[in-house]
N, C-alpha and C positions, 0 to 999 in steps of 0.2 A: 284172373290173378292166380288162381290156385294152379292152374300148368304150368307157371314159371316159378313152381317150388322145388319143382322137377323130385314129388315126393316117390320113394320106392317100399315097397313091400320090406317089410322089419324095421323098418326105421320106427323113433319112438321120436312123436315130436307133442309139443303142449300147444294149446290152444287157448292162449292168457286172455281171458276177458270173454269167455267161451258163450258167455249166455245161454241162451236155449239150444246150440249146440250148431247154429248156421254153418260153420265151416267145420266143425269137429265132427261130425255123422260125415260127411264129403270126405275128410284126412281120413278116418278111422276106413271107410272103403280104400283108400288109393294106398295105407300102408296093410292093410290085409291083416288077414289072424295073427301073422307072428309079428305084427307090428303091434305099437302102443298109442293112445294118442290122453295127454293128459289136457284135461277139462277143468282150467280152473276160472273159477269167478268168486267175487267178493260178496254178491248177491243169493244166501240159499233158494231163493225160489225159482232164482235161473238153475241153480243144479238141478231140483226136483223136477222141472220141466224137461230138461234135458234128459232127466231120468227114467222119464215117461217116455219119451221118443226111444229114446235106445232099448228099453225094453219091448215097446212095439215091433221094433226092426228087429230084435233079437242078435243089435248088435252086441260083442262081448270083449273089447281093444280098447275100451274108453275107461280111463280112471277118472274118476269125477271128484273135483279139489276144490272145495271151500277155502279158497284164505283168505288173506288178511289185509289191510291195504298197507301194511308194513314187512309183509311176508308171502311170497308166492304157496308156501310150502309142496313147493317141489323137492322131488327127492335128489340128492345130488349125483352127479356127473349122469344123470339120467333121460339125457333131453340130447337128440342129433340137431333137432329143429324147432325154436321158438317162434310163435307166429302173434305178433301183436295188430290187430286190425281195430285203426279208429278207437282205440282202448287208452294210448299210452299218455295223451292227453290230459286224462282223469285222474289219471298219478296224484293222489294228496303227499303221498311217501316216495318219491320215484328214488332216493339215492338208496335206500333198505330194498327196493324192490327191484333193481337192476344187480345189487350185489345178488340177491337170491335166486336171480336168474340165470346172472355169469355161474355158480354154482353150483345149477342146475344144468349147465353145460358140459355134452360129452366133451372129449379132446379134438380138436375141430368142428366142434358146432357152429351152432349160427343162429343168430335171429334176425329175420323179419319183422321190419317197422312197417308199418304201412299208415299214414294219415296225409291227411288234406293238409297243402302246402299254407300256409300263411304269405306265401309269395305271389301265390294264386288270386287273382281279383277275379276270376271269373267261377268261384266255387261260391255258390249263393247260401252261405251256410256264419254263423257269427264267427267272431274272430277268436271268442277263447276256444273253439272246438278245431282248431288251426293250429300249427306248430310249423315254425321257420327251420332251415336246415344249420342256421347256425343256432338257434337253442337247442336242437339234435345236440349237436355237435359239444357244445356248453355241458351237458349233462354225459352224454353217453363218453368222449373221452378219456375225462379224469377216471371214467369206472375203469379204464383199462381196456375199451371197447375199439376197435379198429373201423 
């Protein structure tokens, strides 16, 4: 999944729902020192884990973002690349937190949704961890989202 982000060195992209940091230590290599990769999650002791890691590796491209479940608090027009995996789901606040993220949007950014189709009968997994492409659609639209 992660080579068809087709990430580049400077790029500054967030890792929304980062956890212990599975895909963000991977981003933070692929966008290199003068890239950014921000780390946020709702969970402080996914940060502190992740904090451990990155200091092991002596990575130094990772901001690490405790927020809110009404607020990404990301910084604005600061993000080339949003990547939500298996996360977006879990949205309590999704319509405060896609505004925060459109906002957090360079001038042609993007994000990446990624979850398990609700259309899908062969993903043995329950149905509220599922999301149909017309409830995508339902939600993500009205934000102004293409």
């Amino acid at each position: 999944m992660r080579e068809e982000l087709r990430l580049k060195p400077g790029m500054a992209v967030c890792d929304m729902g980062s956890g212990n940091g599975y895909h963000t230590i991977p981003f933070a290599e692929a966008v290199g020192p003068t890239g950014k990769v921000y780390a946020v999650d709702v969970q402080p002791e996914m940060i502190v884990m992740l904090n451990e890691r990155v200091n092991e590796k002596g990575i130094t491209n990772i901001v690490p973002i405790i927020g809110e479940y009404h607020d990404p608090k990301l910084p604005p027009n600061s993000c080339d690349l949003i990547v939500l995996v298996d996360v977006y789901h879990e949205f309590s606040h999704p319509v405060p937190m896609l505004d925060g993220m459109k906002k957090a949007l360079k001038l042609g950014g993007q994000i990446c949704l990624v979850e398990f189709r609700a259309e899908d009968d062969t993903v043995p997994i329950k149905p509220e961890h599922k999301m149909s492409k017309e409830q995508i659609r339902k939600e993500w639209l009205p934000m102004g989202f293409e």
